[in-house]
C-alpha positions as CSV (number, residue, x, y, z in Angstrom):
1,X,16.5,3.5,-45.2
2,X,19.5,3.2,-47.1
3,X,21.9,4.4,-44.1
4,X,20.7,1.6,-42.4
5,X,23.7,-0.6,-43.5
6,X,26.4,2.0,-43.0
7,X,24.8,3.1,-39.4
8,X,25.1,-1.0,-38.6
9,X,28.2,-1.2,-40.2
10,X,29.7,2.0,-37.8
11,X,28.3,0.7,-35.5
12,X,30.2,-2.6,-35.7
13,X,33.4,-1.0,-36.5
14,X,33.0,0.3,-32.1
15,X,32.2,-3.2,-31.5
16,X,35.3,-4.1,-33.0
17,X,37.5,-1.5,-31.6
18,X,36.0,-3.0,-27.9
19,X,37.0,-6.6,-29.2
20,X,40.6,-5.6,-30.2
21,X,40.9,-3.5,-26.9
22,X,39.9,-6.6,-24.4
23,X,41.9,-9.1,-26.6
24,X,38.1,-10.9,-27.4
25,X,39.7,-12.1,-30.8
26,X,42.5,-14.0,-29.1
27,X,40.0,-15.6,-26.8
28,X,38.2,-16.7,-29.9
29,X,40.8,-18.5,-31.5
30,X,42.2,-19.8,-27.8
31,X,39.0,-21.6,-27.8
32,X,38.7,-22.7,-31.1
33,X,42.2,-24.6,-30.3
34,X,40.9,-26.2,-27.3
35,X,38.0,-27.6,-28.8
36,X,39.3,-28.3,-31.8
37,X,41.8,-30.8,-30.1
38,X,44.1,-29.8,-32.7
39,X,42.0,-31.6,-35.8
40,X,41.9,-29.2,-38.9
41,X,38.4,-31.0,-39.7
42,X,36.8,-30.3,-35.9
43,X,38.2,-26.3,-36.2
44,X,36.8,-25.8,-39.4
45,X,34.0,-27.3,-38.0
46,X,33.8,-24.9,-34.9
47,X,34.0,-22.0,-36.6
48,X,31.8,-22.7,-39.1
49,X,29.1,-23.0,-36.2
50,X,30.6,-19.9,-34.9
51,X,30.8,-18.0,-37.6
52,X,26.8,-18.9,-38.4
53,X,26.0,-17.4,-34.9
54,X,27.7,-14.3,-35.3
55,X,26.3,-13.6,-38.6
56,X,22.3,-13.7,-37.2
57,X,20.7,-10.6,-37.5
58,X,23.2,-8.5,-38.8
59,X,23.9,-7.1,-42.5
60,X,26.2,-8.6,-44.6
61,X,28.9,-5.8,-44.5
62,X,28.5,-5.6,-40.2
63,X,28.4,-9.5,-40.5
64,X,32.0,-9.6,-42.6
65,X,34.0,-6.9,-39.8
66,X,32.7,-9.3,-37.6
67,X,33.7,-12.9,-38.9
68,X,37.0,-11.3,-40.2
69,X,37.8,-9.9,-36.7
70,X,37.1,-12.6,-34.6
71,X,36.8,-16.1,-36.7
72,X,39.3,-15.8,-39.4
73,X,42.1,-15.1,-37.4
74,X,41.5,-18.9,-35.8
75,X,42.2,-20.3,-39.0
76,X,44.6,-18.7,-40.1
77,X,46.4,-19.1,-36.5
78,X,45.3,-22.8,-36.4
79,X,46.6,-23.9,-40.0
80,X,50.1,-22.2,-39.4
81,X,50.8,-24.9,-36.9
82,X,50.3,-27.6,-39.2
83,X,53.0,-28.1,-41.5
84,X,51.3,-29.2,-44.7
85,X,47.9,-27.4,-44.2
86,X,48.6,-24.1,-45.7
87,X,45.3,-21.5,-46.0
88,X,45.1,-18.5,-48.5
89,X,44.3,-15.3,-46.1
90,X,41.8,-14.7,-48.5
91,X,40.0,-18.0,-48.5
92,X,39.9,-18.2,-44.6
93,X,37.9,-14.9,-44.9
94,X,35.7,-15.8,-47.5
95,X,35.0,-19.2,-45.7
96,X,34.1,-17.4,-42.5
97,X,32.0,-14.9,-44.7
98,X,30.0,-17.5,-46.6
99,X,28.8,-19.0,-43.4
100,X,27.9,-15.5,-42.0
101,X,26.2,-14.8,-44.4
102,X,24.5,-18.2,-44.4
103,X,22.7,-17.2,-41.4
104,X,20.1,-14.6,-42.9
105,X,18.4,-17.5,-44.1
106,X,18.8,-19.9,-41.6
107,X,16.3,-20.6,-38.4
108,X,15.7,-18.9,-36.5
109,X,17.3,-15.6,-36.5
110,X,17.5,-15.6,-40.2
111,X,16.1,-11.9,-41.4
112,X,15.4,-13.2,-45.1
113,X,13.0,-16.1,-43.6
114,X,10.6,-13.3,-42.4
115,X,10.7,-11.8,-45.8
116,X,10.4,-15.0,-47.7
117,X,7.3,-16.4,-45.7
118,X,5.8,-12.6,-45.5
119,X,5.5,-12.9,-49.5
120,X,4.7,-16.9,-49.4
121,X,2.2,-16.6,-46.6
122,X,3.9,-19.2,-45.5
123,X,4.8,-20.4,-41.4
124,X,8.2,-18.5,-40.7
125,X,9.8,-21.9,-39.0
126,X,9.5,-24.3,-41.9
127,X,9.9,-21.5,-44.6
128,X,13.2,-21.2,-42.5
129,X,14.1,-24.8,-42.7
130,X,12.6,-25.2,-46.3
131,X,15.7,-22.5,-47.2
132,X,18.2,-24.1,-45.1
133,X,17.6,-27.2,-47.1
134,X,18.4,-25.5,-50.3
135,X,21.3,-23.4,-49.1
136,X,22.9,-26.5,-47.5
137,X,24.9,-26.9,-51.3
138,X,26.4,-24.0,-50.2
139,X,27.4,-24.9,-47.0
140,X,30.1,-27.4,-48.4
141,X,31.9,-24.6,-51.2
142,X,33.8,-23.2,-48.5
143,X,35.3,-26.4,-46.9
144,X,36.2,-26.9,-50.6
145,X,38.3,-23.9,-51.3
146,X,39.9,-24.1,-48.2
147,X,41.6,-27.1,-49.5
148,X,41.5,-26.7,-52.8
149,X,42.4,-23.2,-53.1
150,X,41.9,-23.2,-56.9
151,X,38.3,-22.8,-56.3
152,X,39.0,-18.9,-55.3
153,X,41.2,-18.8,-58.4
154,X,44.6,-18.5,-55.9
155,X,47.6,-17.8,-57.7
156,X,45.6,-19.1,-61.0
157,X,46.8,-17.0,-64.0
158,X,45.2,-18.3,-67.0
159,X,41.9,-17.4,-68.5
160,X,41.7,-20.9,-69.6
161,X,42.6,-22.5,-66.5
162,X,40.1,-19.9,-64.5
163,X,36.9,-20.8,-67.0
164,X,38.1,-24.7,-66.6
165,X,38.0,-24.5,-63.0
166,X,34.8,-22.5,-62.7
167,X,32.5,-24.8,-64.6
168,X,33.8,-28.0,-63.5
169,X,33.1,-26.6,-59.8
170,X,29.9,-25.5,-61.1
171,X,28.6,-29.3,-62.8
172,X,30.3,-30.2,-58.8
173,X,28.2,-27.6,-57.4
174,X,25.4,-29.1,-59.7
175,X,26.0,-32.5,-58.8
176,X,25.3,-32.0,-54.9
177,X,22.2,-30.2,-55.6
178,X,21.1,-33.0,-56.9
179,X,22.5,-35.4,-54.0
180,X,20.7,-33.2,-51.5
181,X,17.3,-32.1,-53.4
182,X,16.7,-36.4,-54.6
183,X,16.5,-34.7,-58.1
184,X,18.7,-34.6,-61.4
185,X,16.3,-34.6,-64.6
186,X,14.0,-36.9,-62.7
187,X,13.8,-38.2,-58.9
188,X,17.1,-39.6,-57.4
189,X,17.2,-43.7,-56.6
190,X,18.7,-44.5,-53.5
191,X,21.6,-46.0,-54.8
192,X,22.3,-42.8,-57.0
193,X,22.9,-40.0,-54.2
194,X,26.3,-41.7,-53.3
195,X,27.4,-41.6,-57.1
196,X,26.3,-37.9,-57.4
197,X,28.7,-37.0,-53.9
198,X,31.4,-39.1,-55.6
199,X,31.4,-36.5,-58.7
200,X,31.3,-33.7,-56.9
201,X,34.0,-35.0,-55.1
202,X,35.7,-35.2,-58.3
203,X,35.1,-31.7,-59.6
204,X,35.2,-29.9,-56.5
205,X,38.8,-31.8,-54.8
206,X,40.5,-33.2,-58.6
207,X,44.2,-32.0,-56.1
208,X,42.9,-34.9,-54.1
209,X,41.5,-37.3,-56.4
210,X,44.8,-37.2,-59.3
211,X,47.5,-38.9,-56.0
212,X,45.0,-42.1,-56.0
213,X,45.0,-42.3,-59.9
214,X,48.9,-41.9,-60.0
215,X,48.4,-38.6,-61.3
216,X,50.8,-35.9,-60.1
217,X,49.3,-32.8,-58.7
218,X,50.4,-30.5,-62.3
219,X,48.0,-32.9,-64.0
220,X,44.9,-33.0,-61.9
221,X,42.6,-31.5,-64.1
222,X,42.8,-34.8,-66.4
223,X,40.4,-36.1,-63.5
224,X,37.9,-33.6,-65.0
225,X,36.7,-35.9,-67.7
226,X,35.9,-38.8,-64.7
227,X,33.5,-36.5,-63.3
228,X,31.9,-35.6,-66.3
229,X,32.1,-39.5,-67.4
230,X,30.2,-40.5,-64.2
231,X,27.8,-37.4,-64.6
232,X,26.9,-38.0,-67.9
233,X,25.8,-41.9,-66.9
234,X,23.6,-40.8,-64.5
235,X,21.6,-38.7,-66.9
236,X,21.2,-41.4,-69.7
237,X,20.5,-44.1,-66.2
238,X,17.7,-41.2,-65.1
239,X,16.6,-40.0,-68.5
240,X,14.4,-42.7,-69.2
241,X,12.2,-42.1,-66.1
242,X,11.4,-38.4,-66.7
243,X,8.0,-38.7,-67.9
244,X,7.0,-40.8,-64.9
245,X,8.8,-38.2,-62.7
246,X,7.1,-35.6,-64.0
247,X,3.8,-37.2,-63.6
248,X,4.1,-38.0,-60.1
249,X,5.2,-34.2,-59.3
250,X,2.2,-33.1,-61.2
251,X,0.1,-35.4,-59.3
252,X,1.4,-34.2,-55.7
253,X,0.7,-30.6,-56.7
């Protein structure tokens, strides 16, 4: 059982010699372009879908030789023609990877759902889609760090500036949970979701937030306290409705 990875992963690694041979990766990133229509957004776009495909039903190692051999390589090809649109090798691999790896839970190839609704007893479909909706946070950390490369600790080389980064992209991280789940400490009003995307906006792109403020891009971390500002209203404008909140969950159970 626990040659299973490494046979897949061999296995792959011919896959990948074939790919290389017949100039598949090329292809890939020839269509990429073309449907792209030379928007950064649409190709990230694109090969986020693609990379979710390729990633069904394989292992996370076999799932990363592929991504990095044929999806990546768009990317990186793609953002070297646009002048001010640099990407990190490393973060057009890992943003390839996460969504990859996204697709073990995701209907309905994804191998985990089986597992999941074999313990739950539950249907495998909407255990499927039941995960997707609380992966989906996840979904929007790589189109993060591919603009804001600081999230992946790039050419970061302070202790102090790494932990700053990390839990401000954590309370971001946080923050859309909550915008996507309708929870915080108690059930989200209508009017709220928008506040909570506008903080992790905040923590999550503070390089793209600091220009409207007037702040230059050496001091975007004094955004920081905004977020937290903003996060910390919504608690005290939700705390006073926990008990009901709680009541009505108990109540639906």
């Amino acid at each position: 059982r626990n040659m299973v990875s490494v046979a897949v992963a061999t296995a792959a690694a011919g896959v990948i010699v074939g790919i290389i041979a017949m100039g598949l990766g090329n292809l890939v990133t020839a269509i990429i372009q073309t449907l792209s229509m030379n928007s950064v957004h649409l190709m990230l776009v694109i090969t986020a879908i693609a990379s979710l495909i390729l990633g069904m039903g394989i292992p996370t190692t076999a799932t990363y030789i592929v991504v990095a051999s044929l999806t990546a390589p768009a990317i990186i090809t793609i953002a070297a023609q646009h002048e001010h649109f640099a990407v990190p090798l490393m973060a057009a691999h890992l943003f390839c990877f996460y969504f990859g790896v996204l697709a073990d839970d995701t209907p309905p190839v994804g191998l985990a759902t089986y597992a999941a609704s074999a313990i739950a007893k539950s249907p495998i479909i909407p255990t499927g889609i039941q995960g997707f909706k609380y992966h989906i946070r996840t979904a929007i950390l790589p189109f993060m760090f591919i603009f804001n490369s600081d999230l992946i600790l790039h050419n970061i080389n302070s202790w102090l500036q790494a932990i700053l980064i990390f839990s401000m992209a954590c309370i971001g991280s946080f923050a859309f949970a909550s915008a996507t789940q309708g929870w915080f400490v108690a059930r989200n009003k209508i009017y709220e979701i928008p506040i909570f995307l506008c903080v992790t906006f905040i923590m999550m792109r503070p390089d793209a937030v600091a220009p409207w403020l007037g702040i230059p891009h050496s001091g975007r971390y004094l955004v920081y306290p905004i977020g937290l500002a903003i996060y910390g209203i919504l608690y005290l404008m939700q705390r006073p409705r926990i008990a009901e909140s709680r009541r009505i969950a108990e109540m639906k159970k």
